[in-house]
C-alpha positions as CSV (number, residue, x, y, z in Angstrom):
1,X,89.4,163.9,108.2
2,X,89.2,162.7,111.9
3,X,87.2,159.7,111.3
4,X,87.0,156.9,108.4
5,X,88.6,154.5,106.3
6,X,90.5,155.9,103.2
7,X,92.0,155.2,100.6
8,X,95.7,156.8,99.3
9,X,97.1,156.3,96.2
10,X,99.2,159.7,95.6
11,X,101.3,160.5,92.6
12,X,104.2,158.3,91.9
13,X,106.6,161.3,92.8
14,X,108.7,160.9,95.5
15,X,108.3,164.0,97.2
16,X,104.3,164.1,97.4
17,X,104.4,160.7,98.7
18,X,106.7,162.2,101.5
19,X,104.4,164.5,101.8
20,X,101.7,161.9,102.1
21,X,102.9,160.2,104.4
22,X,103.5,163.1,106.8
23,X,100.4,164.1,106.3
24,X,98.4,160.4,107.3
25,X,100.8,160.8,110.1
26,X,99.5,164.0,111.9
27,X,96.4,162.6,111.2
28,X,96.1,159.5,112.7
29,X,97.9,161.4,116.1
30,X,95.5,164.0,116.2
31,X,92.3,161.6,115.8
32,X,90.8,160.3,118.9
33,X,88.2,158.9,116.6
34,X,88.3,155.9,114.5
35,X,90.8,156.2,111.5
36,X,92.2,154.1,109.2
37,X,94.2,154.9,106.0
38,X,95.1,152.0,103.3
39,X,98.3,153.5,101.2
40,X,99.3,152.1,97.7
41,X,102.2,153.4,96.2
42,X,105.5,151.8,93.9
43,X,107.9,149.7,95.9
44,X,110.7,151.6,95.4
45,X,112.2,150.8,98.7
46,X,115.1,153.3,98.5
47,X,112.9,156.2,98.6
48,X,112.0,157.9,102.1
49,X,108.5,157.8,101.5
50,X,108.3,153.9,101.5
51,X,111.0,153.5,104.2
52,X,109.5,155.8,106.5
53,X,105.6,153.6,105.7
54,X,107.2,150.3,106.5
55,X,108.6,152.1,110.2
56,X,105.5,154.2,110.9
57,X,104.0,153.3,114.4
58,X,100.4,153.6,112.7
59,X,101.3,150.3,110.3
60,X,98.9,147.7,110.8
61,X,100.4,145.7,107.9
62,X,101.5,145.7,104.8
63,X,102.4,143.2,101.6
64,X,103.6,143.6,97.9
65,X,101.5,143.0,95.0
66,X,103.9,141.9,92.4
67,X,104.1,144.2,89.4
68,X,102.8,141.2,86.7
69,X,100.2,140.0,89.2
70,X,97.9,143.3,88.6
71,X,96.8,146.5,86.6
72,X,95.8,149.8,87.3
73,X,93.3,151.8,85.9
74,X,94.8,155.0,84.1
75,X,94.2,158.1,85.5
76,X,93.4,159.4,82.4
77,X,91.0,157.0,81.5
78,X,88.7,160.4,80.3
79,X,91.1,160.6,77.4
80,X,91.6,157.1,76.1
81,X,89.2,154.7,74.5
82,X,87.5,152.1,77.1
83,X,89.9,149.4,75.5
84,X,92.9,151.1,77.5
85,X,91.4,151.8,80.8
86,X,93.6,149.1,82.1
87,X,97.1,149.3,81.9
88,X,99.8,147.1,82.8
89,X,101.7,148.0,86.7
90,X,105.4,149.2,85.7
91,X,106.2,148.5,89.4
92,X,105.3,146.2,92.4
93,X,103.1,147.8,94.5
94,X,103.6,148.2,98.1
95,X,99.8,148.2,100.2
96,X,100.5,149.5,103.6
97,X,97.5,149.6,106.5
98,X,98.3,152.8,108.7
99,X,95.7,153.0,111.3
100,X,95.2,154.7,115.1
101,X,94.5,152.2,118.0
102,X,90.4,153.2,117.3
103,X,90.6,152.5,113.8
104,X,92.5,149.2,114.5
105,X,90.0,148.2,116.8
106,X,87.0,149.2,114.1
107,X,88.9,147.6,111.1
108,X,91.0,145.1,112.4
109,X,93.9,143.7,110.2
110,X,93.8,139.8,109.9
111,X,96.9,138.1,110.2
112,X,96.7,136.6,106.7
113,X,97.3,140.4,105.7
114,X,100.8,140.0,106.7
């Protein structure tokens, strides 16, 4: 896409969120329209994927969601009964707001993000 707001919650493999991230990155420098991406992914802070989030020029902001504080609906929700859509997070969740200067200007990030 060259213009929007998105949403990116990959696979919790290290290499695709790598991938990810390189991707949203020649994105958002390509765009001269409005774009803004909002990344959720595990907090494993020693993988390159969530290091190279937290340094990207495009972060707008970012903040942990502890791992008891929330759920996540399971991807295979099509295969389970309704009573275990929800499951427990494993891992703290890292939100990350990657945006171009048109996109932060559209969607700006409130300092009670950070």
């Amino acid at each position: 896409p060259t213009t929007g707001s998105f949403e990116a919650n990959p696979p919790f493999v290290p290499e695709v969120m790598l991938r990810m991230v390189a991707h949203i990155d020649e994105l958002l420098a390509r765009s001269s329209e409005p774009l803004s991406f909002t990344v959720l992914v595990p907090n494993w802070t020693s993988v390159a994927a969530i290091q190279q989030l937290e340094e990207s020029k495009w972060k707008q902001g970012s903040f942990v969601i502890k791992a008891g504080d929330h759920t996540f609906c399971d991807g295979a929700q099509h295969q389970h009964n309704t009573s275990e859509r929800f499951r427990p997070s494993s891992f703290d969740t890292l939100v990350v707001i990657l945006q171009n200067q048109r996109g932060s200007a559209t969607w700006p990030v409130g300092d009670d993000l950070t």
